[in-house]
matplotlib code that plots the C-alpha trace (Angstrom):
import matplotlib.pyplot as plt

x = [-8.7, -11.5, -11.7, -14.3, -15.8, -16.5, -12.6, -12.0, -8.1, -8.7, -11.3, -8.9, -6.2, -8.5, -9.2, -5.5, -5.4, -7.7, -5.4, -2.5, -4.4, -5.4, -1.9, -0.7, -3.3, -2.4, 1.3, 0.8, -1.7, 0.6, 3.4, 3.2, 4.7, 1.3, 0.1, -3.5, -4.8, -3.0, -5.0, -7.9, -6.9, -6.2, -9.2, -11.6, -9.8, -10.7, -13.8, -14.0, -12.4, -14.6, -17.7, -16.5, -15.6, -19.4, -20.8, -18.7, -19.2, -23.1, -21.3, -19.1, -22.0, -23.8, -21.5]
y = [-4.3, -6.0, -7.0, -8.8, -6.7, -9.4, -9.9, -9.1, -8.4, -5.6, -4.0, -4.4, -2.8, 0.3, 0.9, 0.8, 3.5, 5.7, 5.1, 6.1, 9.4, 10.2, 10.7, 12.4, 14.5, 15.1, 15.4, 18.0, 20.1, 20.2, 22.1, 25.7, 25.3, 22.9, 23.3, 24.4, 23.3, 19.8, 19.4, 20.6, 17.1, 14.9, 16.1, 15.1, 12.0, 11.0, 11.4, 10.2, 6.9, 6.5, 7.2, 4.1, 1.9, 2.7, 1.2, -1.7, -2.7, -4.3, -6.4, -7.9, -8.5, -10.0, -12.8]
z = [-41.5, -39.8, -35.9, -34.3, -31.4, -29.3, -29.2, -25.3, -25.5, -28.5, -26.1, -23.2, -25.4, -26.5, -22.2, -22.2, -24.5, -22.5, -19.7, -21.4, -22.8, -19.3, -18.0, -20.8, -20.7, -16.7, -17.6, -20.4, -17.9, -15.3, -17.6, -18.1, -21.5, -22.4, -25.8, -25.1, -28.4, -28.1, -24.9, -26.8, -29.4, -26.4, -24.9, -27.8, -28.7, -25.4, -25.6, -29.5, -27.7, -24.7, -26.8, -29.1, -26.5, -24.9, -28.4, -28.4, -24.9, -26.0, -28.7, -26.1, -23.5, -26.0, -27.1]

ax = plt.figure().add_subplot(projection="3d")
ax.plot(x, y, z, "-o")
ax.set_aspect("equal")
plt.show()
């Protein structure tokens, strides 16, 4: 499936992601039962994510 970049509400839904992987990620690190290598998943999903959203943000300056 294909989604235009420029679309401000997908872009606003992937931050919301980020948002959403930030406090699970602070809610998994503050058990002492956390699942080291799901952090380590979170972790680079994260950064997988914000790295993405860095690209796209040109796109949508540009429209």
């Amino acid at each position: 499936m294909c989604v235009p970049v420029d679309d401000s509400a997908m872009l606003c839904w992937l931050q919301t992601q980020l948002r959403v992987i930030e406090a699970w990620q602070e809610e998994l690190s503050s058990r002492p039962d956390a699942d080291l290598h799901q952090l380590e998943r979170l972790a680079r999903h994260y950064n997988w994510l914000t790295e993405e959203l860095s690209r796209l943000s040109p796109y949508r300056q540009a429209a």
